[in-house]
C-alpha positions in Angstrom: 24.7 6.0 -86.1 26.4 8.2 -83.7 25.5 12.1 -83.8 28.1 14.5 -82.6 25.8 17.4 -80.5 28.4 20.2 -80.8 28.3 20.5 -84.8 24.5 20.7 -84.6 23.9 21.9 -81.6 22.3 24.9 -82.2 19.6 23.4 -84.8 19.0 20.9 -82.4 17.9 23.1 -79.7 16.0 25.0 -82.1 14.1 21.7 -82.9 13.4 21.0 -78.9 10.3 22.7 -77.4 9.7 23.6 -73.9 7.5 21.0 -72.5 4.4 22.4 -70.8 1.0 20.7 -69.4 -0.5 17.9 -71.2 -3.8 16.2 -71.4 -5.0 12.8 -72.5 -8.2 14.4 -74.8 -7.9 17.1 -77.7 -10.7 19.3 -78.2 -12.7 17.2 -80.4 -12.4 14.8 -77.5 -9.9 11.8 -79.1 -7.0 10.7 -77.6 -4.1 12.8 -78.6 -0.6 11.2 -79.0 2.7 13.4 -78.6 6.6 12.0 -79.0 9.1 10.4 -77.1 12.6 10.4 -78.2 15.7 8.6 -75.9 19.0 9.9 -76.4 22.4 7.9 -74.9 25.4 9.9 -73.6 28.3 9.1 -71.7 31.1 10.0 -69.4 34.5 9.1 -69.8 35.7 6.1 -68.0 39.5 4.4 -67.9 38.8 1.5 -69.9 39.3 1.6 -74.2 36.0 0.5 -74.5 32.8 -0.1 -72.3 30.6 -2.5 -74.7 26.6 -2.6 -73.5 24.2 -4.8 -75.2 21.1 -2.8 -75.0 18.3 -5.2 -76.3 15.1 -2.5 -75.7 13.9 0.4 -74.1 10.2 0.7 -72.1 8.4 3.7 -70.4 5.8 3.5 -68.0 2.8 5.6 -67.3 2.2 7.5 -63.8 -1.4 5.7 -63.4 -0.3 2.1 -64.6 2.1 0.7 -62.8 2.1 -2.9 -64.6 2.1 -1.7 -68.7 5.9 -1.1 -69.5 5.2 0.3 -73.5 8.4 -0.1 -75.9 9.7 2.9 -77.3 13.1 1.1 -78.9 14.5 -2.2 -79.5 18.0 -1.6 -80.4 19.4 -4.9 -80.0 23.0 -3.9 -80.2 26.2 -3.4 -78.9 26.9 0.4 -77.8 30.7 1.4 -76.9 29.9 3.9 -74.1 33.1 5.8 -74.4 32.2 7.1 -78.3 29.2 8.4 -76.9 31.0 11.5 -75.2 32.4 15.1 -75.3 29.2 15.8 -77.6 28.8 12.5 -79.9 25.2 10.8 -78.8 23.0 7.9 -80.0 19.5 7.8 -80.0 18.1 4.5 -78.5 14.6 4.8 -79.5 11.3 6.9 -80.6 7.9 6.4 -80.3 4.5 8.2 -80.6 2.9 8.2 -76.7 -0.6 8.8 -75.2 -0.5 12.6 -74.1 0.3 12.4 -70.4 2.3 11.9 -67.2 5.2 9.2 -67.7 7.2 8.8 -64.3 9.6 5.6 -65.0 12.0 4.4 -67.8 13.8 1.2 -68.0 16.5 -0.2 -70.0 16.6 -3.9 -70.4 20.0 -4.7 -70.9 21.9 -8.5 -71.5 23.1 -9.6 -68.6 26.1 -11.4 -69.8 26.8 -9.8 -73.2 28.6 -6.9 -71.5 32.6 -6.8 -71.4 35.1 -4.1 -71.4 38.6 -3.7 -72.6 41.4 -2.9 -70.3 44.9 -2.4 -71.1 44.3 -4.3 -74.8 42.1 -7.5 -73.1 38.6 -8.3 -73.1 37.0 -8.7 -69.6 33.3 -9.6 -68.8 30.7 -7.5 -67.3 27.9 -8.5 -65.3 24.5 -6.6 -65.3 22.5 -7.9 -61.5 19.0 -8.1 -63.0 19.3 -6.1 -66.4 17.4 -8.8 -68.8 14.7 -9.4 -66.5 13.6 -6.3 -64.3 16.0 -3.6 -66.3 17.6 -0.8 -65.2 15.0 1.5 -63.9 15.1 5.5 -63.7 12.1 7.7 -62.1 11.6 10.7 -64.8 8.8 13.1 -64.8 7.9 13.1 -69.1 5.3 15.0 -69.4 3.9 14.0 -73.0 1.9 17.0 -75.0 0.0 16.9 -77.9 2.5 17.5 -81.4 5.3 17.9 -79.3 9.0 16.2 -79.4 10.1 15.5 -76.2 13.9 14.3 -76.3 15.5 12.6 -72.9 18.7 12.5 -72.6 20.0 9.4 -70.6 23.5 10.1 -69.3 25.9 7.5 -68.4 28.5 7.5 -66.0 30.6 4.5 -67.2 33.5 5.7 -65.0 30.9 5.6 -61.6 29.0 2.4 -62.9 31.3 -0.3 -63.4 32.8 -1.8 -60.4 34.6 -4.7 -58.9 33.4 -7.3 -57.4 33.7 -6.9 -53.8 33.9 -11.1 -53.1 35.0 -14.4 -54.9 32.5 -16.3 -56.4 31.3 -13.2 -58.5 30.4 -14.1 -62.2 32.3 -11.8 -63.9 35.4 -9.3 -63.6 33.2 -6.6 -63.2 29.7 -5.9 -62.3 27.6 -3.0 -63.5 25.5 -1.0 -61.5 24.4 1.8 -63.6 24.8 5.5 -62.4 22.5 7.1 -65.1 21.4 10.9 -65.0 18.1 11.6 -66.6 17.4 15.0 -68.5 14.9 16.5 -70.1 17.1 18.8 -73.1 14.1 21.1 -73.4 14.9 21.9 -69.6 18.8 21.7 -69.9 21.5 23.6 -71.2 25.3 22.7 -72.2 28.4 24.5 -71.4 31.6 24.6 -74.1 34.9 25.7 -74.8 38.3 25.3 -76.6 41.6 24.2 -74.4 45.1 24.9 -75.3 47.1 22.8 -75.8 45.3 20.0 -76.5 48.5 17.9 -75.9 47.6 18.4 -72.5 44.8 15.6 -72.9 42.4 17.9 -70.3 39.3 15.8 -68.6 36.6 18.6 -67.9 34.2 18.8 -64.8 31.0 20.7 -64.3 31.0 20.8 -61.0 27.8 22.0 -58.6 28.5 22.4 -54.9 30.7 19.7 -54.5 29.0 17.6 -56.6 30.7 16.8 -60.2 27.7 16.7 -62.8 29.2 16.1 -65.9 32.6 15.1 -67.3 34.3 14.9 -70.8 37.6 14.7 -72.3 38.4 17.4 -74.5 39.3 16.4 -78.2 42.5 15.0 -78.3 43.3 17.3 -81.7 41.2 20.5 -81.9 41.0 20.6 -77.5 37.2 21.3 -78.0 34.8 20.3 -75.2 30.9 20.0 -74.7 29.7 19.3 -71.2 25.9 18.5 -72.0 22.7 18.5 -70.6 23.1 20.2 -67.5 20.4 21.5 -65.4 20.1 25.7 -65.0 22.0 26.7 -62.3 25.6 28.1 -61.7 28.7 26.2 -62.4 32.2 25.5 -61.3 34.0 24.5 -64.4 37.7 22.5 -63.8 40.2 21.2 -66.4 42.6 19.0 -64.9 45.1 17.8 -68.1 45.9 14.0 -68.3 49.9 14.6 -69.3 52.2 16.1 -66.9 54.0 19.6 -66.9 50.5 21.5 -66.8 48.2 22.6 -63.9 44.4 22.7 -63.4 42.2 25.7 -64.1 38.8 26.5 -62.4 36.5 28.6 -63.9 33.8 29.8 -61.7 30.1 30.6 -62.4 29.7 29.4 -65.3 25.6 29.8 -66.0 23.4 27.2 -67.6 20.6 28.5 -69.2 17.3 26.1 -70.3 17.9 25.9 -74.3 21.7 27.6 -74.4 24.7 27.0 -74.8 27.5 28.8 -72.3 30.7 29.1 -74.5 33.7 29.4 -72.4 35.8 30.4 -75.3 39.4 29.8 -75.2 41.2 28.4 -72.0 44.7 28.7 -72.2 46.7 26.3 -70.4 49.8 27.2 -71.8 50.6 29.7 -68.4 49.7 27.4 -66.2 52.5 24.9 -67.5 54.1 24.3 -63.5 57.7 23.9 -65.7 57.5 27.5 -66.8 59.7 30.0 -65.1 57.9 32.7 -63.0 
């Protein structure tokens, strides 16, 4: 099922707890056991769909660097591009040993992969993703009775690439360019673009490096850029149809647990076809 973040968003951070120290014991010295939930999000990429078969999902422990422990088996197909501007789909939860977890993987078909381009099916290759996975470092740090939700964030439009010789086994590989986020220690930024006939893509850009990217909704010109560290913002809508002109919108703040609305952007006086 896929949830859609910006309709629940504010009962959802309600329901996330700031993660703080943990420890293995509780008082009454037995082991104490706090949960792990994975969420899936996604960037927008060119293609009309980005099909992954994710078959499971595994966390590792700081101190044991052979015992992957499953936390999901979702065995199924996930089309990257409805997991964005908000819409998300949780790959897995599972009750964990209170402590220090510093890698995830995602074990992923290597040939059961394929996007669609211009109205055809083409294959894509994962290098290694049914036998060693696709690994992230994370610092989880697992507490006693609390939910700890991370966020995996796709970027479909960064990850899949072409293969750069002949030979290759598929028309394009995958090399996955994943951002991982703790929500507890994230916040999102949102707002409302008209018109929405300008089809805007969204950036949340830091330094010179773009973070996180949507496409607002094609009808209502909503937009959620989500799970972005604290920090100060550069926000840029650049529409997709032609007769408008970007917008920047500087310092924008993320705040741990918030959500920065923008409000309306109007787009509508930057058409370049207006007369000055």
């Amino acid at each position: 099922m896929i949830y859609y973040i910006k309709y629940a968003i504010g009962a959802i951070l309600m329901a996330v707890v700031l993660i703080s120290y943990g420890c293995d014991t509780s008082d009454n010295g037995e082991t104490s056991y706090g949960a792990m939930e994975v969420w899936l999000h996604d960037d927008p990429a060119d293609f009309e769909e980005v099909q992954i078969f994710i078959e499971r999902i595994e966390i590792n422990r700081e101190e044991d660097s052979e015992g992957w422990i499953t936390i999901g088996e979702p065995q199924q197909h996930f089309d990257l591009l409805e997991l964005t501007n908000g819409a998300y789909e949780v790959l897995g939860s599972e009750q964990l040993e209170a402590g220090t977890y510093s890698q995830i993987r995602l074990i992923v078909s290597r040939e059961d992969n394929y996007v669609v381009e211009n109205g055809e099916q083409k294959t894509l290759f994962v290098p290694g993703g049914s036998e060693t996975g696709v690994k992230l470092n994370v610092h989880a740090e697992i507490t006693e009775g609390i939910d700890y939700k991370l966020l995996l964030d796709f970027d479909a439009d960064r990850s899949i690439v072409t293969p750069g010789q002949s030979g290759q086994p598929a028309d394009y590989l995958l090399k996955p360019v994943i951002r991982a986020t703790s929500l507890a220690e994230s916040g999102h930024i949102e707002g409302v673009i008209s018109p929405a006939e300008a089809r805007p893509a969204v950036y949340a850009i830091s330094d010179s490096d773009t973070l996180s990217t949507t496409f607002a909704d094609e009808e209502t010109g909503a937009f959620l850029l989500f799970g972005l560290d604290e920090g100060s913002y550069t926000v840029s809508v650049e529409p997709r149809e032609e007769g408008f002109g970007t917008r920047d919108i500087e310092d924008a703040v993320v705040t741990a647990g918030e959500t920065n609305d923008l409000g309306d952007i109007d787009l509508e006086s930057f058409n370049e076809n207006e007369e000055q």
